[in-house]
N, C-alpha and C positions, 0 to 999 in steps of 0.2 A: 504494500500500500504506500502510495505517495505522500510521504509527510511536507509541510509545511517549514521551508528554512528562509529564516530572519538574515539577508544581505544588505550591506550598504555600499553605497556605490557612488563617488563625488558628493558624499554628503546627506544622499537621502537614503533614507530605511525603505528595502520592498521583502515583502512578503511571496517567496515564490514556491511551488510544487516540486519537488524536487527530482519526480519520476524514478526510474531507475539510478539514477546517478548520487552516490554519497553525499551525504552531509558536506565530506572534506574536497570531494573536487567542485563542489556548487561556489564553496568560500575561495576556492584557490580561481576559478572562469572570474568571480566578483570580484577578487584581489585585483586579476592579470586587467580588466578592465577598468576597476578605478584609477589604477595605475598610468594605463594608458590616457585618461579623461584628464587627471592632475598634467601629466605631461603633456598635451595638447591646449591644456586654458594658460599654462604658461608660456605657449608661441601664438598665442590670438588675442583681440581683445574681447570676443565672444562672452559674455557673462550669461544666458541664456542656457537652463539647464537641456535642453533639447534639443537647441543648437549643438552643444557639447555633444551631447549623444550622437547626433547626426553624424559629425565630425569624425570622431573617434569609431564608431562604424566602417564609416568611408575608411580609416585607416588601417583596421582589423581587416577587412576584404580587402585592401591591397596587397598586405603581407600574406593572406589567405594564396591569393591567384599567384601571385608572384611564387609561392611555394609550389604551387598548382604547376606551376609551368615548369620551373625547377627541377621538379616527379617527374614529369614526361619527357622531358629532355634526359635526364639521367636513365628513365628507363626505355627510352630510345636506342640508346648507346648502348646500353648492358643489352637488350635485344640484339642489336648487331655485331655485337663483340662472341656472346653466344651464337652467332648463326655463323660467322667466321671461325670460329673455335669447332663447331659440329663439321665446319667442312674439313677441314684441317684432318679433325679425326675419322674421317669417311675415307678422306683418300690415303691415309694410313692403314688402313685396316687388311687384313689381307696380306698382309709386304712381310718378310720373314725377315726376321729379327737377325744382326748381326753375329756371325760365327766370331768365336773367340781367338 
Protein backbone atom coordinates (compact mmCIF):
# COMPACT_ATOMS: atom_id res chain seq x y z
CA UNK A 1 0.00 0.00 0.00
CA UNK A 2 1.18 3.45 -1.00
CA UNK A 3 1.81 5.59 2.01
CA UNK A 4 1.94 9.03 2.25
CA UNK A 5 5.68 10.99 2.46
CA UNK A 6 6.10 14.48 3.86
CA UNK A 7 8.97 16.33 1.08
CA UNK A 8 10.09 19.63 0.91
CA UNK A 9 11.37 21.20 -1.82
CA UNK A 10 12.63 25.17 -2.20
CA UNK A 11 10.86 25.67 0.75
CA UNK A 12 7.59 24.36 0.44
CA UNK A 13 6.01 21.13 2.21
CA UNK A 14 4.14 18.51 -0.38
CA UNK A 15 2.58 15.61 0.79
CA UNK A 16 3.06 12.90 -1.97
CA UNK A 17 2.04 8.86 -2.47
CA UNK A 18 4.94 7.37 -2.45
CA UNK A 19 3.95 4.07 -4.74
CA UNK A 20 6.29 1.47 -4.91
CA UNK A 21 9.26 3.51 -4.26
CA UNK A 22 10.97 3.82 -0.60
CA UNK A 23 10.57 6.33 1.80
CA UNK A 24 14.42 6.92 1.33
CA UNK A 25 14.63 7.26 -2.46
CA UNK A 26 11.38 9.70 -2.55
CA UNK A 27 13.75 12.14 0.01
CA UNK A 28 16.93 11.46 -1.91
CA UNK A 29 14.53 12.56 -6.01
CA UNK A 30 13.22 15.80 -3.33
CA UNK A 31 16.90 16.33 -2.10
CA UNK A 32 18.44 15.96 -5.86
CA UNK A 33 15.73 18.46 -6.97
CA UNK A 34 15.76 21.04 -4.21
CA UNK A 35 19.12 21.06 -4.84
CA UNK A 36 18.81 21.75 -8.25
CA UNK A 37 15.97 24.77 -7.64
CA UNK A 38 18.59 26.47 -4.97
CA UNK A 39 21.20 26.32 -7.62
CA UNK A 40 19.04 27.76 -10.58
CA UNK A 41 17.33 30.85 -8.36
CA UNK A 42 20.89 31.64 -7.61
CA UNK A 43 21.69 32.29 -11.63
CA UNK A 44 18.19 34.01 -12.30
CA UNK A 45 16.28 36.62 -10.84
CA UNK A 46 13.00 34.45 -11.09
CA UNK A 47 11.52 34.63 -7.46
CA UNK A 48 8.34 32.88 -8.74
CA UNK A 49 7.94 29.42 -7.20
CA UNK A 50 6.63 27.93 -10.45
CA UNK A 51 8.80 29.75 -12.43
CA UNK A 52 11.44 27.87 -10.48
CA UNK A 53 9.81 24.62 -11.08
CA UNK A 54 9.42 25.31 -14.75
CA UNK A 55 13.04 26.13 -14.92
CA UNK A 56 14.72 23.56 -13.17
CA UNK A 57 12.42 20.82 -15.11
CA UNK A 58 13.61 22.29 -18.31
CA UNK A 59 17.18 21.45 -16.70
CA UNK A 60 16.52 17.96 -15.38
CA UNK A 61 15.30 16.85 -19.00
CA UNK A 62 18.34 18.23 -20.45
CA UNK A 63 20.73 16.30 -18.46
CA UNK A 64 18.00 13.46 -18.93
CA UNK A 65 18.35 13.57 -23.05
CA UNK A 66 21.77 14.47 -23.09
CA UNK A 67 22.38 11.04 -21.17
CA UNK A 68 19.79 9.70 -23.42
CA UNK A 69 21.98 10.39 -26.38
CA UNK A 70 25.12 9.46 -24.44
CA UNK A 71 23.37 5.58 -24.09
CA UNK A 72 22.93 5.30 -27.67
CA UNK A 73 25.83 6.46 -28.89
CA UNK A 74 27.94 4.34 -26.42
CA UNK A 75 25.65 1.45 -27.23
CA UNK A 76 26.12 2.18 -30.89
CA UNK A 77 29.66 1.43 -30.72
CA UNK A 78 29.65 -1.50 -28.29
CA UNK A 79 27.19 -2.85 -31.01
CA UNK A 80 29.78 -2.42 -33.68
CA UNK A 81 32.76 -3.37 -31.91
CA UNK A 82 30.74 -6.72 -31.08
CA UNK A 83 29.80 -7.36 -34.67
CA UNK A 84 33.56 -6.69 -35.65
CA UNK A 85 34.61 -8.97 -32.88
CA UNK A 86 31.84 -11.98 -34.07
CA UNK A 87 33.41 -11.47 -37.45
CA UNK A 88 36.91 -11.76 -36.43
CA UNK A 89 35.84 -14.85 -34.63
CA UNK A 90 33.93 -16.49 -37.70
CA UNK A 91 36.70 -16.23 -39.81
CA UNK A 92 38.94 -17.95 -37.38
CA UNK A 93 37.18 -20.73 -36.62
CA UNK A 94 37.95 -23.63 -38.45
CA UNK A 95 41.92 -22.70 -39.02
CA UNK A 96 44.03 -25.39 -37.19
CA UNK A 97 45.81 -24.11 -34.51
CA UNK A 98 49.73 -23.72 -34.69
CA UNK A 99 52.17 -26.81 -34.44
CA UNK A 100 54.69 -26.47 -31.90
Amino acid sequence: MAEDIEIEIFGQVFRIASGDASEDYIQRLASYVDERMKSIAQTTKSVSFNRMAVLTALNIADDLLKLQDRYESASRVLADKTDDLLVLLDQHVGEPEPSD
